[in-house]
C-alpha positions in Angstrom: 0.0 0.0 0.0 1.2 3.4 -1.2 2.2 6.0 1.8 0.3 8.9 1.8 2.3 11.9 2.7 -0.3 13.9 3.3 -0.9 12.2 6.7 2.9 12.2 7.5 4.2 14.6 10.5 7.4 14.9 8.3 5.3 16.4 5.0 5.3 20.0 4.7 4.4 22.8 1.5 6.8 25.4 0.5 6.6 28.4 -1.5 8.7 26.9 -4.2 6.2 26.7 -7.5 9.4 24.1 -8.9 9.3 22.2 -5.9 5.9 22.5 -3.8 6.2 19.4 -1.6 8.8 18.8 0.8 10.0 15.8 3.2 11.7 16.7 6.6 12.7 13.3 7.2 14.8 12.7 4.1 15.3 16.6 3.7 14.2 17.4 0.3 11.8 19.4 -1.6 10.1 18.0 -5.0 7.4 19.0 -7.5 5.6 15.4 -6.9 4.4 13.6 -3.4 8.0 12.9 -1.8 6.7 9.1 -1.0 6.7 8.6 -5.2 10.1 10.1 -5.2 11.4 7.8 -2.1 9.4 4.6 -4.3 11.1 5.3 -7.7 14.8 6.3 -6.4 15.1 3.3 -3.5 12.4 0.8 -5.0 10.7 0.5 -1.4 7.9 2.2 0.1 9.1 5.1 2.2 9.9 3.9 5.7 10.1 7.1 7.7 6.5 7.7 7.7 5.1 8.7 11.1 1.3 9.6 11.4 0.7 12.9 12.2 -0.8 13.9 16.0 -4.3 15.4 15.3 -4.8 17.8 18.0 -6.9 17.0 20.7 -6.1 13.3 20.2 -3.8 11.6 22.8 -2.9 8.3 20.0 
């Protein structure tokens, strides 16, 4: 099953319009979902994802 990065604590937007989507984990900025960039460069799903803490929620 694909990650989805937009429920990762490490996922964040930028003001780049070249590069939109960013990864603090693996420290990088790209135009596409960093999890598709981590899949097509290593082969394997991304393995730093970490669900985000909704506030309000103790999990």
């Amino acid at each position: 099953m694909a990650v989805n990065c937009f429920k990762c604590r490490h996922f964040f937007t930028t003001w780049d319009a070249n590069h939109p989507r960013g990864c603090r984990a693996y420290q990088f900025k790209t135009r596409e979902l960093p999890s598709a960039l981590v899949k097509r460069s290593s082969g394997v799903e991304c393995l730093k994802f970490e669900p985000k803490q909704l506030e309000g929620h103790n999990k």
